[in-house]
C-alpha positions in Angstrom: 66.2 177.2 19.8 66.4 177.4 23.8 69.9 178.8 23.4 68.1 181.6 21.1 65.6 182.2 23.8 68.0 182.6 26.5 69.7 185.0 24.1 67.2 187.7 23.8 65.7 187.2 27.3 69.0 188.4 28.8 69.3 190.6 26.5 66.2 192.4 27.5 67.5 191.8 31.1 70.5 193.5 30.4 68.3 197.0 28.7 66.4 196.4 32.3 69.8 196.8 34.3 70.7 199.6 32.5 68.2 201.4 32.9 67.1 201.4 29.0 64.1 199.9 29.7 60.6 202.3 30.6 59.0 199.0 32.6 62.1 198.9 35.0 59.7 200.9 37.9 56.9 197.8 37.1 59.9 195.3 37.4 61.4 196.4 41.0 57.7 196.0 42.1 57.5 192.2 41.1 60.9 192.1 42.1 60.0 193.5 45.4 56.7 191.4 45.7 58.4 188.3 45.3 61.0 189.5 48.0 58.7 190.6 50.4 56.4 187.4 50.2 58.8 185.3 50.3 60.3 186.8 53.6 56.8 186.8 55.4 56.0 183.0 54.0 59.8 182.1 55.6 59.2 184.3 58.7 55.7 182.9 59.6 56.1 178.8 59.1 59.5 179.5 61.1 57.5 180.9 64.0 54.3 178.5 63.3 57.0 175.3 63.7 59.2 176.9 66.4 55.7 178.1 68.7 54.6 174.7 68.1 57.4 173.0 69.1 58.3 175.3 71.8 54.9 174.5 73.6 55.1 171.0 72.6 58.4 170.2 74.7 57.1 172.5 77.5 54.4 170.3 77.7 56.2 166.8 77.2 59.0 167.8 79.7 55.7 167.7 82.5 54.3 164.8 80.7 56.6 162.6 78.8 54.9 161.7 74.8 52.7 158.3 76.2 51.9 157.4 79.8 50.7 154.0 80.4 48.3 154.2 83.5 45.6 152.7 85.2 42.2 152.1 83.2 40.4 153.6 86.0 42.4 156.8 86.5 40.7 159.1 84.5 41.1 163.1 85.3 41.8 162.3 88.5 44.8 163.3 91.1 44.6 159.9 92.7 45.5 157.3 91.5 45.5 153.4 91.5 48.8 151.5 91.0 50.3 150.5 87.9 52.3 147.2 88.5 55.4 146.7 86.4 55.6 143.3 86.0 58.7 141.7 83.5 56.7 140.5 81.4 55.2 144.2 81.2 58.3 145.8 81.3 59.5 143.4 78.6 56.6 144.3 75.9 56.7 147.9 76.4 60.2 148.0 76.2 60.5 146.1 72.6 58.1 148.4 71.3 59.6 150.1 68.0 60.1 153.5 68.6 60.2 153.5 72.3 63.3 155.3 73.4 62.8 155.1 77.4 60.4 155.0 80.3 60.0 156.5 83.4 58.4 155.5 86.7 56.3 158.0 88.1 54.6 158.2 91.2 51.8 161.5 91.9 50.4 162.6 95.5 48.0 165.8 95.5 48.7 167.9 98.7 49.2 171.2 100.2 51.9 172.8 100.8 52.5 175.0 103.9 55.6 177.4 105.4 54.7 180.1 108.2 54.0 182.7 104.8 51.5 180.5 103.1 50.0 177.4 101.6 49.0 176.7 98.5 47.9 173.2 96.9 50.1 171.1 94.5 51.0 168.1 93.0 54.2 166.5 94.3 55.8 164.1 91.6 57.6 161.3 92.6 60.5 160.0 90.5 63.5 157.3 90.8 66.9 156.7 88.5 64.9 156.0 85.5 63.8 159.9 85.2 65.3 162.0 82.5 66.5 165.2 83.7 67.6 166.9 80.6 64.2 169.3 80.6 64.2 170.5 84.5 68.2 170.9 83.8 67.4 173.3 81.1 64.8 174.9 83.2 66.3 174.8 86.3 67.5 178.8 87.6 69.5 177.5 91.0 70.4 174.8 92.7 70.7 171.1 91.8 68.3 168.4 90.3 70.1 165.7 92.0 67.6 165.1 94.3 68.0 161.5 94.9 71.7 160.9 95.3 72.3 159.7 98.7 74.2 161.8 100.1 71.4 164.4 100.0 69.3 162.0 102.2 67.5 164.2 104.9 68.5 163.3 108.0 64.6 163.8 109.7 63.4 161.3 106.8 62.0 157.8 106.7 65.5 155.5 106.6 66.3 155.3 102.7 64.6 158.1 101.5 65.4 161.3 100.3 63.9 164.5 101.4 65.2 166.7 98.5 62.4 168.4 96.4 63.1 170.5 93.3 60.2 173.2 93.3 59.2 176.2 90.4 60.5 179.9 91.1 56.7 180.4 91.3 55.8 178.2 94.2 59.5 179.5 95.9 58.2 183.4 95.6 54.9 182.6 97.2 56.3 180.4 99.7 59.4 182.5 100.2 61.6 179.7 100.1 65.3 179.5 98.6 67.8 176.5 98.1 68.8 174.6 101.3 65.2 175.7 103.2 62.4 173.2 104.6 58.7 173.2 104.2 55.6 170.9 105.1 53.5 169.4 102.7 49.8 167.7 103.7 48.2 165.0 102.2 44.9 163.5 102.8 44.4 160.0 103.6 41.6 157.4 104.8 43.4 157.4 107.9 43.9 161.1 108.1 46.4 164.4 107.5 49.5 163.1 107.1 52.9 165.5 106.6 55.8 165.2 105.5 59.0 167.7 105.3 61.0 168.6 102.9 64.4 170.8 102.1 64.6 172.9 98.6 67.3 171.5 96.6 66.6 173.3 93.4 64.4 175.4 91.6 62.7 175.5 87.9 61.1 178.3 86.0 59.1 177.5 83.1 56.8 179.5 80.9 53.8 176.9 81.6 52.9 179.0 84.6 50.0 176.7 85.5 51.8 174.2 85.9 54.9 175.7 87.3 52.1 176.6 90.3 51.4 172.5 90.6 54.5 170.4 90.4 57.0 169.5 92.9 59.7 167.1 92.3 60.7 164.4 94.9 61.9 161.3 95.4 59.4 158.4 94.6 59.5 156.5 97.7 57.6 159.2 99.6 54.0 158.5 97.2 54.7 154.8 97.4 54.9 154.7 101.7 52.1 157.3 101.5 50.0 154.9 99.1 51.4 151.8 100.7 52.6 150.5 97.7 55.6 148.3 96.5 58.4 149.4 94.8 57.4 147.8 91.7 54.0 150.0 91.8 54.2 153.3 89.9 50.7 155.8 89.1 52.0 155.9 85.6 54.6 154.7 83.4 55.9 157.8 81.0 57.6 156.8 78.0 59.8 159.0 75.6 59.7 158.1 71.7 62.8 158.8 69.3 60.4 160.0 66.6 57.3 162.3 67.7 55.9 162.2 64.2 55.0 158.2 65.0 53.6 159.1 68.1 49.9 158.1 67.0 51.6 154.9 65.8 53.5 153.9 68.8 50.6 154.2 70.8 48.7 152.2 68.8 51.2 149.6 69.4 51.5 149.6 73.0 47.7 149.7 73.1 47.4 146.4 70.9 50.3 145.3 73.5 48.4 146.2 76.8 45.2 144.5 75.3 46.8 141.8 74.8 48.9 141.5 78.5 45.4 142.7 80.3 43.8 139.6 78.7 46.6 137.7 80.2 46.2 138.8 83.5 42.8 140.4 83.9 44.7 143.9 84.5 43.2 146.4 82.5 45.5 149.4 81.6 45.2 152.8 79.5 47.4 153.9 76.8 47.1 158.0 76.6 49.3 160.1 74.4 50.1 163.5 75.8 47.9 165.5 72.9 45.0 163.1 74.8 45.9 164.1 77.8 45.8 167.7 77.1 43.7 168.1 73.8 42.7 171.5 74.7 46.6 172.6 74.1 47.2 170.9 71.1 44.0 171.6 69.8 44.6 175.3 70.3 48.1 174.3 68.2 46.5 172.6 65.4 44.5 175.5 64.7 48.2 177.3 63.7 48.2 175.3 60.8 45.2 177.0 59.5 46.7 180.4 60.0 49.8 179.3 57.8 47.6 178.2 55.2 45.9 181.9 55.0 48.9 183.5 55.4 51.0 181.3 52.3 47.8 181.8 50.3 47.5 185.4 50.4 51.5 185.6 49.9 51.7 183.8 46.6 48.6 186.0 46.1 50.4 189.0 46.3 53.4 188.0 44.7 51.4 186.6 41.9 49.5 189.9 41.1 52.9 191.6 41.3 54.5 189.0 38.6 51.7 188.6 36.5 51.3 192.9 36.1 55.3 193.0 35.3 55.1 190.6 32.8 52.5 192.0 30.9 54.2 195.7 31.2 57.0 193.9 29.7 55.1 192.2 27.1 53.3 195.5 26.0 56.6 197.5 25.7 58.3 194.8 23.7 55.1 194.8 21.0 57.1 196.1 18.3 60.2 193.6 19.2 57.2 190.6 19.2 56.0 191.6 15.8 59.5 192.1 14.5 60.3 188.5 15.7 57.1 186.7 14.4 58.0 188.4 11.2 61.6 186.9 11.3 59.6 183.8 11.6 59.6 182.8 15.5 56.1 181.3 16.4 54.0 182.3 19.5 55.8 179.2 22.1 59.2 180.4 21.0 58.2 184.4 21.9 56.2 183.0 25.5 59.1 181.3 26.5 61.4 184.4 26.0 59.4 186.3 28.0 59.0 183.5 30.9 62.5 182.9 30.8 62.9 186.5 31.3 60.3 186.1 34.0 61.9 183.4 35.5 65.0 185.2 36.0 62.9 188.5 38.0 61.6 185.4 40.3 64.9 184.6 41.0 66.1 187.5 42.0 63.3 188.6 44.3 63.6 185.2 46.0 67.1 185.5 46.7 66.2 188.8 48.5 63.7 187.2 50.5 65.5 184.8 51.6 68.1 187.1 52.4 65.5 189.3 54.3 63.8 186.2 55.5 66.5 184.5 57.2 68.7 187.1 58.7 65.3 188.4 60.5 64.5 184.8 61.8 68.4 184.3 62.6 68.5 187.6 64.6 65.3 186.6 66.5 67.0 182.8 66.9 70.0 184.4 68.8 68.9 187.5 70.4 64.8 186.6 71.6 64.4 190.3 70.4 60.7 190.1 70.1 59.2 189.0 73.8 56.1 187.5 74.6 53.8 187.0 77.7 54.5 183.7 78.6 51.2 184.0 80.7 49.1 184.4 77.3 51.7 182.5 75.1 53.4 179.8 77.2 56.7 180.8 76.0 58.6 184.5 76.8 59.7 185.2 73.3 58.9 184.2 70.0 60.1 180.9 69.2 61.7 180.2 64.7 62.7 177.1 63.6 63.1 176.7 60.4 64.1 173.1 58.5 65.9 173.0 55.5 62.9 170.7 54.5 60.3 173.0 54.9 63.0 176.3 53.7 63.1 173.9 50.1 59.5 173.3 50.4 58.2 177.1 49.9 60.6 178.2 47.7 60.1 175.1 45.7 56.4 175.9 45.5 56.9 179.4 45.4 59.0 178.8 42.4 56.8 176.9 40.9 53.0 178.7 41.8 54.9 181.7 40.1 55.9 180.2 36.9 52.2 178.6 36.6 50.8 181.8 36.9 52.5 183.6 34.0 52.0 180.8 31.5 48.7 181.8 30.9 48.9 185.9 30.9 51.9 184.9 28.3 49.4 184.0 26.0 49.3 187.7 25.5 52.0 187.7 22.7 49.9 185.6 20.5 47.4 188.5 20.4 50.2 190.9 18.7 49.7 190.9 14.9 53.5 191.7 13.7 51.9 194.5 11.0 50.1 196.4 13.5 53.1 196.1 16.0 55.7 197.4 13.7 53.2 200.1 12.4 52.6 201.4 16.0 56.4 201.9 16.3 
């Protein structure tokens, strides 16, 4: 019977192709609906994941995913020592999911050249620092700040005076690789300075925080502080999987709890969305805009599939009474006509995803469509698209598009066969 079915539904396809068939304007237009909802479905979860993710790594390439700190540094530029311990080092270190971790080291100061002065926040690093975001960002120059043979000659003995700064902080200071500037910092036993040269420079589309950061060898917080070397302001660690981020935290917290009982050293646990809720709230709120957006998309493309079925079913009355006369019941007659349906869905989703992924592949390559990073955080608008999600709407646009014709198919069971083949 199925092999029947198939029959006649490409048989009425066939009529449609060649041009025989008076509903072939209704089927273009739930051909192109499908098409055209498809496209915009693909097009707006590709920019939805890639502005997520875009801003995301902007934001972790400051920040690292989870920064152990402190328990009484709380929004706060100055900071009280973390001390890495073995024993500390040891449990953070066997945590699942814990690909590395940084020392890091934060002075707040002011930074002055004969032009200007402007405050920032000069981040102190050692060997343990991943470079691979500030070597994507950086515009000229080196991030090799701490080799030693880059050692300022005017510095403390073993430290290096090289400083990676942000195009935005080099424009206002009017400095340009290889120059020196002063930066201030405030102390309980006064100003204190310290020089440094410009051995690279960044440009990110966080501009706030290409305004704050300036990146320098740790030793300088840690004599500033009088610290040892084993005393960080916070330890950032980088996960392999950012979807357990919630989870790894939760681990090292149950960790630290556990160390701070030990030794009376109470420590926080803070994932970056903690640290800067407002961001990712702002992000979450995305997900609400895809929602609307997939909604009113199988909407449309319902509407547009539901109308060309029944155009179809209404100009094959006098074929639906001649086949219920032959003896086909009402399920054998539905299913012609939604595999017939079917086959219109397939076709205006291979369009769309056509349509779809040539646009997000020209935008992918080319950045054609810019943005104001000010506004935005990022200079263009970001796609990425996984074959995961891809699978996922057409999947469920597949199937939201078959569910809604099973019921307007119940259409054919309304035809009386005498009064069908009367009419014709």
């Amino acid at each position: 019977m199925a092999k029947f079915e198939l029959f006649i539904a490409n048989r009425f396809n066939r009529e449609e192709r060649d041009n025989k068939s008076m509903s072939r304007p209704a089927v273009r237009i739930a051909i192109i609906g499908i098409t055209l909802g498809l496209a915009v479905m693909l097009i707006s979860i590709a920019v939805i994941i890639g502005f997520k993710s875009e801003v995301r790594n902007q934001i972790i390439g400051f920040g690292s995913h989870i920064q152990v700190m402190s328990y009484n540094n709380y929004n706060s530029l100055q900071t009280e020592p973390v001390n890495l311990t073995p024993q500390l080092d040891s449990l953070l270190k066997t945590t699942p999911n814990v690909n590395d971790i940084q020392h890091i080291a934060t002075q707040p100061g002011i930074i002055h050249t004969e032009e200007a002065f402007q405050g920032i926040l000069l981040k102190g690093v050692d060997s343990t620092y991943n470079w691979e975001f500030f070597s994507q960002n950086l515009i000229e120059g080196t991030t090799d700040i701490l080799s030693p043979c880059l050692r300022g000659t005017s510095g403390a003995e073993g430290v290096n005076n090289s400083s990676l700064i942000s195009s935005s902080i080099a424009r206002t200071m009017n400095l340009t690789v290889g120059d020196s500037y002063t930066v201030y910092f405030a102390s309980n036993s006064g100003l204190r300075a310290r020089k440094f040269t410009v051995s690279g420079i960044y440009q990110t589309t966080f501009a706030d925080y290409d305004k704050l950061y300036i990146i320098t060898d740790i030793n300088h917080i840690q004599r500033l502080n009088r610290w040892e070397k084993n005393q960080f302001s916070s330890l950032e660690i980088l996960v392999d999987d950012y979807s357990r981020l919630n989870q790894t935290a939760a681990d090292l917290f149950n960790k630290i709890i556990l160390y701070s009982h030990n030794t009376d050293i109470l420590y926080r646990v803070e994932t970056i969305e903690t640290l800067t809720p407002q961001i990712f709230d702002w992000l979450d709120m995305l997900d609400m805009n895809a929602i609307v957006i997939i909604i009113l998309m199988l909407a449309v493309s319902g509407f547009c599939v539901i109308s060309g079925l029944l155009i179809l079913i209404l100009e094959r009355s006098a074929t639906i009474g001649l086949l219920k006369s032959l003896g086909a019941n009402n399920w054998t007659i539905r299913k012609i006509f939604l595999t017939q349906s079917a086959y219109l869905i397939s076709r205006g989703m291979l369009w769309g995803n056509i349509i779809g992924i040539t646009i997000i592949a020209i935008q992918y390559f080319t950045h054609a469509i810019p943005l104001d990073p000010t506004s935005y955080y990022v200079d263009h608008v970001p796609v990425q698209l996984s074959i995961s999600a891809w699978l996922l709407i057409n999947i469920g646009l597949a199937a939201a598009s078959i569910l809604m014709l099973v019921g307007p198919s119940y259409f054919v069971t309304r035809i009386s066969p005498a009064e069908a083949m009367r009419k014709e």
